[in-house]
C-alpha positions in Angstrom: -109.3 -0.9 166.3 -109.8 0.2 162.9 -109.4 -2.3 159.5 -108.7 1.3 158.4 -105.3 1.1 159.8 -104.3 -1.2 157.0 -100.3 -0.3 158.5 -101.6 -3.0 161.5 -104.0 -4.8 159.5 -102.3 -5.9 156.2 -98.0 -4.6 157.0 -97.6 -6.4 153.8 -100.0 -4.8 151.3 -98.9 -2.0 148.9 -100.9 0.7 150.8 -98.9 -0.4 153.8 -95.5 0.0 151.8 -96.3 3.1 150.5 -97.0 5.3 153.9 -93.5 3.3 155.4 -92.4 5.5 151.2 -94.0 8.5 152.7 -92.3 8.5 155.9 -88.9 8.1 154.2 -89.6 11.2 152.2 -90.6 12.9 155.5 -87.7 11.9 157.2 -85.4 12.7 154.0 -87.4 16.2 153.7 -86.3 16.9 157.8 -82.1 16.6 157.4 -81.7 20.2 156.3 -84.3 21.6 158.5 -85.8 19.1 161.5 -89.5 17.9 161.2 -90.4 17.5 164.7 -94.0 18.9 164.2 -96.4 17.9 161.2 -99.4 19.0 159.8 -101.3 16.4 157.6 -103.9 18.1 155.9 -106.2 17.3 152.9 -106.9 19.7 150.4 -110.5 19.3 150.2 -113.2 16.9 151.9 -111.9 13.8 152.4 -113.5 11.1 154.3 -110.2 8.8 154.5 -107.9 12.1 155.7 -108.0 10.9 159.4 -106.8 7.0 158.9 -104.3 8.7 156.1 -102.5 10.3 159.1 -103.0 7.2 161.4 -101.4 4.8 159.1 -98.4 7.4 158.9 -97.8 7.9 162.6 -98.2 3.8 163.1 -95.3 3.8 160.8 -93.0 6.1 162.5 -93.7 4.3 165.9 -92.9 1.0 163.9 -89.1 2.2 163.6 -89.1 3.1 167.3 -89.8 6.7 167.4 -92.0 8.3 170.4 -95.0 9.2 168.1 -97.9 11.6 169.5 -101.1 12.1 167.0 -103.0 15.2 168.2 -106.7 15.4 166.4 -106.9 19.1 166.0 -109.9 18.8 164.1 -112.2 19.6 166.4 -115.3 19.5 163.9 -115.1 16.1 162.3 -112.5 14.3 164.6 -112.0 11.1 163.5 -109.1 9.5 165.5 -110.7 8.3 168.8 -112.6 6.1 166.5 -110.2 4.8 164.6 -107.9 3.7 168.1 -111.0 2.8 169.9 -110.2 5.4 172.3 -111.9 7.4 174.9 -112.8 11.2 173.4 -113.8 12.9 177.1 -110.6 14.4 177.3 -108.3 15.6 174.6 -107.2 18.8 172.9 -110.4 20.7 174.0 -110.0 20.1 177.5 -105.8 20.4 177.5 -106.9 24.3 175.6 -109.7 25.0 178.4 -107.4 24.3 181.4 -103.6 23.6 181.5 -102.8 21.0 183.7 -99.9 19.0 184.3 -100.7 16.1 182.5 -101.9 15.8 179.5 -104.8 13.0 178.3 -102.0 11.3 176.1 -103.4 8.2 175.8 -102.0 5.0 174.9 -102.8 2.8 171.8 -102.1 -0.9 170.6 -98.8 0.5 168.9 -96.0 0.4 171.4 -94.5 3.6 171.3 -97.8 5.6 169.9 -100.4 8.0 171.9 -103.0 9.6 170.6 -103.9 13.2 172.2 -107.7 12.8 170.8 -110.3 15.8 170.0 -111.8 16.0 173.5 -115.7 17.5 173.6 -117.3 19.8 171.0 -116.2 23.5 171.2 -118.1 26.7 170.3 -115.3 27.6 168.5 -112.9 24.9 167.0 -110.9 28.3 165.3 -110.2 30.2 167.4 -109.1 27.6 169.9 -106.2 26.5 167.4 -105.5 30.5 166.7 -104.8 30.4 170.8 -101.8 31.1 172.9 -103.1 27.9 174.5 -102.5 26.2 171.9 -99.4 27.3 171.0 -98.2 26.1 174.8 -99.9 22.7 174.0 -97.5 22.4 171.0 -94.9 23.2 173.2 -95.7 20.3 175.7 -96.3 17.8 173.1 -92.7 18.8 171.5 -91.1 17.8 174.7 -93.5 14.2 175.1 -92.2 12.8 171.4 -89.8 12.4 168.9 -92.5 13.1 166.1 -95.8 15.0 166.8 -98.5 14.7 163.8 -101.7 16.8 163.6 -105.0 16.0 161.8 -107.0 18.9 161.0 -109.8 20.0 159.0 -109.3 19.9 155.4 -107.2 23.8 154.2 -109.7 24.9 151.9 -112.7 24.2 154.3 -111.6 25.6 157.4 -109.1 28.2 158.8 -107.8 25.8 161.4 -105.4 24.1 159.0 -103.7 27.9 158.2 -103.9 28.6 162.1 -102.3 25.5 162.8 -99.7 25.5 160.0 -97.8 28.2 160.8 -97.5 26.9 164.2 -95.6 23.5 163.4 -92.2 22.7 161.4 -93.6 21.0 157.9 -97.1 20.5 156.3 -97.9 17.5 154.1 -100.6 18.6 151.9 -102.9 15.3 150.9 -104.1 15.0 147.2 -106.5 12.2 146.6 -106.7 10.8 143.1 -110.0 10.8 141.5 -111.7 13.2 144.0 -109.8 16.4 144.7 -110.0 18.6 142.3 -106.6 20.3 140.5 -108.1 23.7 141.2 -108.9 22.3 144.7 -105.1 21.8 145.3 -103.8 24.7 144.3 -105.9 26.6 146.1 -105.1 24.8 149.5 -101.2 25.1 148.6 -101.8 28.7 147.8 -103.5 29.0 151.1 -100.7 27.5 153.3 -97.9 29.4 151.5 -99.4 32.9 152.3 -99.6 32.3 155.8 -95.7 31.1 155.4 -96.2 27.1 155.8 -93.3 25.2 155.3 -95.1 23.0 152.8 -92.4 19.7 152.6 -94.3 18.1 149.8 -97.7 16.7 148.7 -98.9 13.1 148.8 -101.0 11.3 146.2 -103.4 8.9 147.8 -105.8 6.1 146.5 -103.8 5.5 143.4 -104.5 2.2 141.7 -101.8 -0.2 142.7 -99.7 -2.5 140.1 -100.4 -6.1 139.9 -96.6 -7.1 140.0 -95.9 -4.8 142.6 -98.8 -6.5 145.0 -97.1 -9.8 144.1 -93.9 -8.5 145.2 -94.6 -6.9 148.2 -96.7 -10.1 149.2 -94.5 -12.8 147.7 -96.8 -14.2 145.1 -95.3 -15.5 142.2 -94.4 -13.7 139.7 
C-alpha cells in the first residue's frame, strides 16, 4: 500500500486531520440535500489528485461507513496503485458487459472497496457519457453508504463534466502553489454549466503550522 495514504500511514499528522476537516464539511454540506455520490476532481493537472481522494474515502470508512472508490479516470488511473490492487477488471470491464457482480474489490481498510480503472479504452469519454454508466452508478448506489469518483482533471478532459452531472456533489480540488486562479475558475465555470452541484472547493498542500503539528501529535508546546 501507498506511503501516499498518509490517513493509514501517519492518522496523527496534520494532513491526516485535515481530510477527517474535509469530510466533516462533506457530511455538513449533505443534511439539506444527501451526498451519496461524489465527484473529486482537480482543476488542473495534478499528480497527487488520486491519493487526495484516497485519503478522503479511508476517512469515511474510518467512522464506519460502506465506502466504494470508483477510478473513473480511465486515462491516468491512479488507484490500483495506490491499494496494491489488481487493475484486470474494473470500470472498463463493468461498462463493456453488465454482469452480476461487480469487481469491487477489497482493501486493507475494513469497510472500503475500490472499483479500480479496469484495461485501457479507445474511448475513456464516451464510456462515462454512457447509459452503461449511468446503470453502474446505480449499482454502486445500492453497494455503499458513500460512493467517491476520481476522474480526470475538469479542464483537461470532458469526463469530469460527463460524470458530474451524473452524481449528487462535486468537490472541486485547488492546489496551492500550482493551480492557477484562472485555472479554477475555469473548471468551476465548466461544472456549473453542465448543472454540477458544486458543494465546495478544497485547498490542498498548504503549509502546515508548527503549533498545530505539535498539537495534533502531542509535542510540547
Amino acid at each position: 500500500m501507498s506511503t501516499d495514504l498518509i490517513t493509514l500511514t501517519d492518522p496523527a499528522s496534520p494532513a491526516a486531520e485535515a481530510y477527517r476537516r474535509l469530510r466533516i464539511n462533506l457530511v455538513a454540506a449533505g443534511r439539506e440535500s444527501p451526498l451519496q455520490t461524489i465527484l473529486v476532481v482537480a482543476a488542473g493537472a495534478d499528480d497527487d489528485k488520486a491519493s487526495i481522494v484516497a485519503n478522503l474515502a479511508v476517512t469515511f470508512a474510518r467512522i464506519g461507513k460502506r465506502v466504494v472508490l470508483a477510478d473513473c479516470d480511465l486515462r491516468h488511473p491512479g488507484q490500483h496503485a495506490l491499494f496494491g490492487l489488481d487493475n484486470r477488471g474494473g470500470v472498463t470491464t463493468a461498462l463493456a458487459a453488465e454482469s452480476a457482480r461487480l469487481p469491487l474489490q477489497d482493501t486493507a481498510v475494513a469497510g472500503l472497496r475500490v472499483l479500480t480503472s479496469g484495461p485501457a479504452a479507445d474511448s475513456p469519454a464516451d464510456m462515462i457519457a454512457s447509459p452503461a454508466m449511468t446503470a453502474l452508478i446505480g449499482r454502486l448506489r445500492e453497494e455503499a453508504d458513500i460512493v467517491l469518483f476520481d476522474a480526470p482533471p475538469a479542464t483537461l478532459a470532458t469526463d469530469a463534466a460527463e460524470l458530474a452531472t451524473q452524481v449528487d456533489g462535486v468537490l472541486l480540488i485547488v492546489t496551492a502553489g500550482h493551480t492557477r486562479r484562472d485555472e479554477a475558475q475555469r473548471a468551476q465555470e465548466l461544472l456549473e454549466r453542465v448543472g454540477a452541484r458544486v458543494v465546495g472547493a478544497a485547498l490542498v498542500n498548504v503549509a502546515v503550522d508548527g503549533e498545530l503539528r505539535k498539537y495534533l501529535t502531542g509535542g510540547a508546546s
